[in-house]
C-alpha positions in Angstrom: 3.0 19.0 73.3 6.9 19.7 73.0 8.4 21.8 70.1 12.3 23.0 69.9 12.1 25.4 73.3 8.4 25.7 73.8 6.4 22.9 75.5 3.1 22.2 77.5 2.1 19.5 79.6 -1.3 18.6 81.5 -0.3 17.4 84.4 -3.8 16.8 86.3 -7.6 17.4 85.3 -10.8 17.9 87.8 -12.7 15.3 87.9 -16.2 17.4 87.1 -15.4 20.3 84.8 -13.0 20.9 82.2 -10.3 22.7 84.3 -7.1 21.4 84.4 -3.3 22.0 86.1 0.3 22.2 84.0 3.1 23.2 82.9 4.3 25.6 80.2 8.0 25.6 78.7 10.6 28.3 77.8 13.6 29.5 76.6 13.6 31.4 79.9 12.5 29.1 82.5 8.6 27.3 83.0 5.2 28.6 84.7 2.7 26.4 86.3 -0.8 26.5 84.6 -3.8 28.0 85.2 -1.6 31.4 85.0 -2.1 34.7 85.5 0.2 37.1 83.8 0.7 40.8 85.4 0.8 43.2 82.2 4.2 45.7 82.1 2.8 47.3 78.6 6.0 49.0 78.4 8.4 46.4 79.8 7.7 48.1 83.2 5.1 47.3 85.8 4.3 50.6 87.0 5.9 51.9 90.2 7.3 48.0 91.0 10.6 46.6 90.1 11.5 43.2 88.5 12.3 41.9 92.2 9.3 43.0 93.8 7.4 41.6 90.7 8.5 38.1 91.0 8.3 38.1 94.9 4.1 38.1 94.1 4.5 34.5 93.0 4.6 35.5 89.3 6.1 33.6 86.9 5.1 35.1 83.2 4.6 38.6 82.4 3.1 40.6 79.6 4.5 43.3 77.3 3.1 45.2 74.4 4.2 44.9 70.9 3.0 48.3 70.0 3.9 50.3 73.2 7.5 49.2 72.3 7.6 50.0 68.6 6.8 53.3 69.5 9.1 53.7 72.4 11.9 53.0 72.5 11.8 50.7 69.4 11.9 47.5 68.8 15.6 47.3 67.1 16.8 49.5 69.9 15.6 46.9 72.2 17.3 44.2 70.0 20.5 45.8 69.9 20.3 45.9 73.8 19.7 42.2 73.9 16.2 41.8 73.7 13.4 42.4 76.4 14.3 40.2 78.6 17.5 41.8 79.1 16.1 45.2 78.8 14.0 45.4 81.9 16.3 42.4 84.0 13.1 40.2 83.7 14.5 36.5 83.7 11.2 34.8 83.3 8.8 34.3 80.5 7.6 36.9 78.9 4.5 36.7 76.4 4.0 40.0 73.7 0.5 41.3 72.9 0.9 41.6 69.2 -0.8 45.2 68.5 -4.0 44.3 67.5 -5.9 45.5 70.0 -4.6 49.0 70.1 -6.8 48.6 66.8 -9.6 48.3 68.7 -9.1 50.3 71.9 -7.1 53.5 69.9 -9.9 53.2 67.4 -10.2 56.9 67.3 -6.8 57.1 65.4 -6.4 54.1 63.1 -7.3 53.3 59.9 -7.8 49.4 58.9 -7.7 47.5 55.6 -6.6 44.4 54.1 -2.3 45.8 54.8 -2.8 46.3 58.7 -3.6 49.3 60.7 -2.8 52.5 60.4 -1.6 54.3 63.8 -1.2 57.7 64.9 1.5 57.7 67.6 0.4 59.2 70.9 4.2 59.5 71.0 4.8 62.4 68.3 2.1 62.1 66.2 3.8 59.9 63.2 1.7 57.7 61.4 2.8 54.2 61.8 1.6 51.4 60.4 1.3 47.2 61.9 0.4 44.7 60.2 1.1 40.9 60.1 4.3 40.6 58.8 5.8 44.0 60.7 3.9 42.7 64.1 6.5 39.5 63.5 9.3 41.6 63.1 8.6 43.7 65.8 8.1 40.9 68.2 10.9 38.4 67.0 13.1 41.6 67.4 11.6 41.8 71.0 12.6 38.3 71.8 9.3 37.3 73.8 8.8 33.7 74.6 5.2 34.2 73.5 4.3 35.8 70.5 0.9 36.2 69.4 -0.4 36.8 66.0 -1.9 39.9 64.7 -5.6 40.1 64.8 -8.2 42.3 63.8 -10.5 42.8 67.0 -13.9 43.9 67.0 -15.9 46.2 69.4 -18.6 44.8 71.4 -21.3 46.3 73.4 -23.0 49.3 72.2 -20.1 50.4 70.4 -21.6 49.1 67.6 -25.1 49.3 66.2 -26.9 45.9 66.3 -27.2 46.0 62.9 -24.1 45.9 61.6 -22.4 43.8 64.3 -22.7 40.5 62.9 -21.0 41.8 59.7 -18.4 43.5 61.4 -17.6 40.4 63.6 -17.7 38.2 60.4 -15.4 40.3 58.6 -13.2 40.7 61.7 -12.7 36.5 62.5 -12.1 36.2 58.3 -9.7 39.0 58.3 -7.8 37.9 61.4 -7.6 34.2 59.7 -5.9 35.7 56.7 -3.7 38.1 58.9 -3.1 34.3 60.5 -1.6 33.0 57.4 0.6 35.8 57.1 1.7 35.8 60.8 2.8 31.9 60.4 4.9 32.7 56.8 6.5 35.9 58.3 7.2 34.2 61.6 11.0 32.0 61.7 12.0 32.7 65.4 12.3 28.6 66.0 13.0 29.9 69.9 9.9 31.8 70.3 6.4 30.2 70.3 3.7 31.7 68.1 -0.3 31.4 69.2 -3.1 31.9 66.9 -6.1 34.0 68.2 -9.9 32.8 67.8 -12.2 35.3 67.1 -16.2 35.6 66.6 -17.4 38.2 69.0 -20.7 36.7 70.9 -21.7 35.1 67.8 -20.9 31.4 68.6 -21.3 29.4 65.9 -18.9 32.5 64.7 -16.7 30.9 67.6 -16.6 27.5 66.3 -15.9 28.7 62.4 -12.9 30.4 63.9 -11.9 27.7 66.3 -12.1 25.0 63.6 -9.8 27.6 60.6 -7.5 28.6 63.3 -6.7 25.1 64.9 -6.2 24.3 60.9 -2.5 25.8 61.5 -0.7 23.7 63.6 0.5 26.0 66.5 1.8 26.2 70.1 -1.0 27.1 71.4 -4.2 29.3 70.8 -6.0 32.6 72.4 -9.5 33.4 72.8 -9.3 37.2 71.7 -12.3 39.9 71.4 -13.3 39.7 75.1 -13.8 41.9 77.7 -14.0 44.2 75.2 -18.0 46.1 76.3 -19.9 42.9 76.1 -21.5 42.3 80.0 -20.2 39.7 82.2 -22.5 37.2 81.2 -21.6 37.1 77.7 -18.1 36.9 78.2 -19.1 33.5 80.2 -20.9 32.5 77.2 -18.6 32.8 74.7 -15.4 31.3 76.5 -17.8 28.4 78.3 -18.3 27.5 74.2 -15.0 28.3 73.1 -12.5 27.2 75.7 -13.4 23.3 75.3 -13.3 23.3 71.3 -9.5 23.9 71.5 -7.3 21.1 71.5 -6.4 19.5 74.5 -2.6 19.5 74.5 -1.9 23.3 73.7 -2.0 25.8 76.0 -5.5 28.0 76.1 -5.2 31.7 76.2 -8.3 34.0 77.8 -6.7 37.7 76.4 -8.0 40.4 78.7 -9.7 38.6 81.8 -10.1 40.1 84.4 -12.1 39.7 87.4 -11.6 36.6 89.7 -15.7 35.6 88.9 -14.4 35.7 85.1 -11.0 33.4 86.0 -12.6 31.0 87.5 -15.6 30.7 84.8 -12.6 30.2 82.6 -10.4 27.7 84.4 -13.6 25.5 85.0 -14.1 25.6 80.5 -10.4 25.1 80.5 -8.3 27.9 80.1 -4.5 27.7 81.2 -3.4 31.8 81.0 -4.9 34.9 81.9 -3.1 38.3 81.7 -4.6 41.5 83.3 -4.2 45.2 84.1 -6.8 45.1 86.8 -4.5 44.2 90.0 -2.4 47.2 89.0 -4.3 49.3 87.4 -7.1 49.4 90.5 -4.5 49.4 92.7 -3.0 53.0 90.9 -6.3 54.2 91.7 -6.4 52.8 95.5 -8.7 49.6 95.1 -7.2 46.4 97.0 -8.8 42.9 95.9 -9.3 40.6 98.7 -10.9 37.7 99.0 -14.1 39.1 100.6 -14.2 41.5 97.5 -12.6 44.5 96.7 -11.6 47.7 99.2 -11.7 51.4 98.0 -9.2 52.6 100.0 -9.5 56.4 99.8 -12.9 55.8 101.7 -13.0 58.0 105.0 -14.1 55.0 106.7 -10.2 54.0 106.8 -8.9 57.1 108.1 -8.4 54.7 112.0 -8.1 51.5 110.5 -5.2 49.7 111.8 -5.0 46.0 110.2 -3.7 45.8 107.1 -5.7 45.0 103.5 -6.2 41.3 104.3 -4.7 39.3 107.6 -3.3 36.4 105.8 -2.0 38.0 102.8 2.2 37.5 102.8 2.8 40.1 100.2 5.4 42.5 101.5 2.4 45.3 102.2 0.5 42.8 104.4 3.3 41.0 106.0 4.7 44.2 106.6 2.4 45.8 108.6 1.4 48.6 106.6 -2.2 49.7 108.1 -5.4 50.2 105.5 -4.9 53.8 107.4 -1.4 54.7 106.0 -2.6 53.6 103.0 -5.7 55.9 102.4 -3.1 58.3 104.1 -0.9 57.9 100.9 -3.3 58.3 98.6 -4.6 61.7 100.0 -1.2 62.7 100.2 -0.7 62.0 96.6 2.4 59.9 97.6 3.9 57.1 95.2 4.3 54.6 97.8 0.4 54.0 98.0 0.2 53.0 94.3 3.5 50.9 94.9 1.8 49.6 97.8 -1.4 47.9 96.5 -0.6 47.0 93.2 2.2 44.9 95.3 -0.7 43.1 97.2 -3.5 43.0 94.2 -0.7 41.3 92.5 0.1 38.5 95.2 -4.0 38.3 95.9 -4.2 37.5 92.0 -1.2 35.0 92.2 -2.6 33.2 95.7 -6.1 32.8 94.3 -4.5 31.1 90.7 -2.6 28.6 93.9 -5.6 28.0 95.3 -6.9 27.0 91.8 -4.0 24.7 91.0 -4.2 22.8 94.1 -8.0 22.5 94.3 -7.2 20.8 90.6 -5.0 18.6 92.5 -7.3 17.7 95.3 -10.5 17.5 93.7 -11.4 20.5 96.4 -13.2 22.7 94.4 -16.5 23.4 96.0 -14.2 23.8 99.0 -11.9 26.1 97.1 -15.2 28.0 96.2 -16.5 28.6 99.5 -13.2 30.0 100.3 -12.8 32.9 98.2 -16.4 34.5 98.3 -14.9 37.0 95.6 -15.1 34.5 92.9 -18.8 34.3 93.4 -19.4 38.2 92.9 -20.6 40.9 90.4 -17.6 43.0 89.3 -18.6 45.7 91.3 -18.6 43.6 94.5 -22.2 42.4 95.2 -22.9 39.1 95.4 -24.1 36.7 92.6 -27.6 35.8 93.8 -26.8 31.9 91.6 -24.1 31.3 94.5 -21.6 28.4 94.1 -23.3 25.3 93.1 -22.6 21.7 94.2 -22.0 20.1 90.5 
């Protein structure tokens, strides 16, 4: 599928699932498919510049829509040439349109038919997003990856059984209505605008939505309203169901995922994109992913620990010789570096694992590939899954 600067190409299927390798199209340069996308909400990834960023392997990054309409604005950003400019990020770049913060900031919105209605954790002005202002907002941006405005519902026990089928109904409708809105207001021909599918856990609520939002013919198309409370399994559930109904020559979207078990349960249903705050985020907070599982860092057991986080990692912490020691030592000591540090190398694990997956596409070495990383066959908390890695 090729349209004006966007396009996406399938460049090679596994033989026995429904994963597949390509190639996404920009303005501002291609990534290689199945992706992950490190998130810089702000048009910053915390503590790590632009350079260090793309020296992980990344190739596509994610900013947020509503962090930058607070601050520094939107037409601020514009008038400085647009995000990409604005940070001195020459790839990609894909913009979360603002719906989520409906979900997550839920404690200080109000939502109707118009949009949501924000408090700003900035100086307390009530702002309000909605379809048509989300477009603004993110054509004014100038991502190459725009995604519609959506109304996303909680999962879990955030919601009483008893009303969460009606909430979830009411949220797939509304965001297909938002949908019609988002196409009308958007006319950026250089930017590429993606429809979200919603439904919660509710499948056949999954295949309504699929079937309305495929209806508009689009770029490409995002499984939203996961990750969201619901348990591991149910996130497998829903994108195992979804993931396949979407057409074949758009790119596929998992919003919010997450934990290597969760990528791979996607790439094998199909999925080409991933975005993430976990290898940054965790690594803030001095958690390294490896492939063995993760590494709490600040753990005494450290203190004498010479070798680094993983002996054939490349990322500049690895390859550089600092020790799992110095780390925990940097945490303690409350310096930045630490932070800087590990969200360099969960970044580059996260990149090296989605290599592994495009070339075990490639090769038809997936069981192989499997065996290989023994983190993609664990809990999120590290243990591991008692089904294993099967031979089918």
């Amino acid at each position: 599928m090729s349209s004006g600067a966007f396009g996406f190409e399938v460049l090679s299927r596994h033989a026995s699932s429904h994963a597949r390798r390509g190639r996404v199209t920009t303005l501002h340069g291609s990534f290689d498919t199945p992706a992950f996308m490190p998130v810089a909400t702000a048009a910053a990834m915390k503590g790590l510049t632009p350079a260090q960023v793309r020296a992980t392997g990344s190739q596509c990054i994610l900013n947020n829509a509503f962090h930058l309409l607070l601050r520094p604005g939107h037409e601020r950003i514009a008038q400085l040439g647009g995000v990409h400019r604005f940070m001195r990020w020459n790839g990609p770049i894909l913009t979360d349109s603002g719906g989520f913060q409906a979900f997550s900031m839920a404690q200080i919105n109000r939502i109707n038919e118009d949009g949501v209605t924000f408090q700003s954790f900035v100086d307390g002005k009530s702002i309000h997003l909605g379809p048509e202002s989300s477009m603004v907002v993110q054509q004014a941006l100038g991502a190459d990856i725009a995604m519609a405005f959506d109304d996303c519902p909680p999962a879990g026990d955030a919601i009483a059984p008893t009303l969460r089928r009606a909430r979830t109904l009411e949220a797939k409708d509304r965001t297909l209505r938002w949908l019609a809105r988002c196409v009308k207001g958007h006319t950026r021909a250089d930017q590429a605008l993606f429809g979200i599918v919603q439904g919660g856990t509710e499948l056949d609520l999954r295949t309504a939505s699929v079937d309305a939002t495929c209806a508009f013919d689009l770029p490409g198309y995002a499984i939203g309203g996961v990750a969201v409370g619901e348990g591991a399994d149910a996130i497998e559930a829903v994108v195992r169901h979804t993931a396949p109904l979407l057409p074949f020559d758009r790119p596929r979207y998992l919003m919010g995922v997450g934990y290597p078990r969760d990528i791979v349960v996607a790439v094998e249903s199909g999925v080409d994109m991933f975005d993430c705050v976990l290898p940054t985020r965790n690594g803030r907070n001095g958690m390294a992913f490896t492939r063995d599982g993760a590494l709490r860092l600040r753990n005494a057991i450290h203190c004498d620990d010479h070798q680094p986080i993983e002996r054939d990692c490349d990322c500049e912490t690895c390859s550089g010789g600092f020790s799992r020691a110095y780390l925990r030592h940097l945490f303690v000591a409350g310096e930045m570096l630490g932070p800087t540090l590990v969200s360099v190398h969960n970044i580059r694990l996260f990149q090296r694992l989605l290599l592994d997956i495009r070339r075990a596409i490639d090769e038809d070495t997936w069981l192989h590939f499997r065996r290989s990383w023994p983190c993609t066959s664990q809990d999120r908390d590290g243990s591991p899954d008692l089904n294993g890695v099967s031979d089918d």
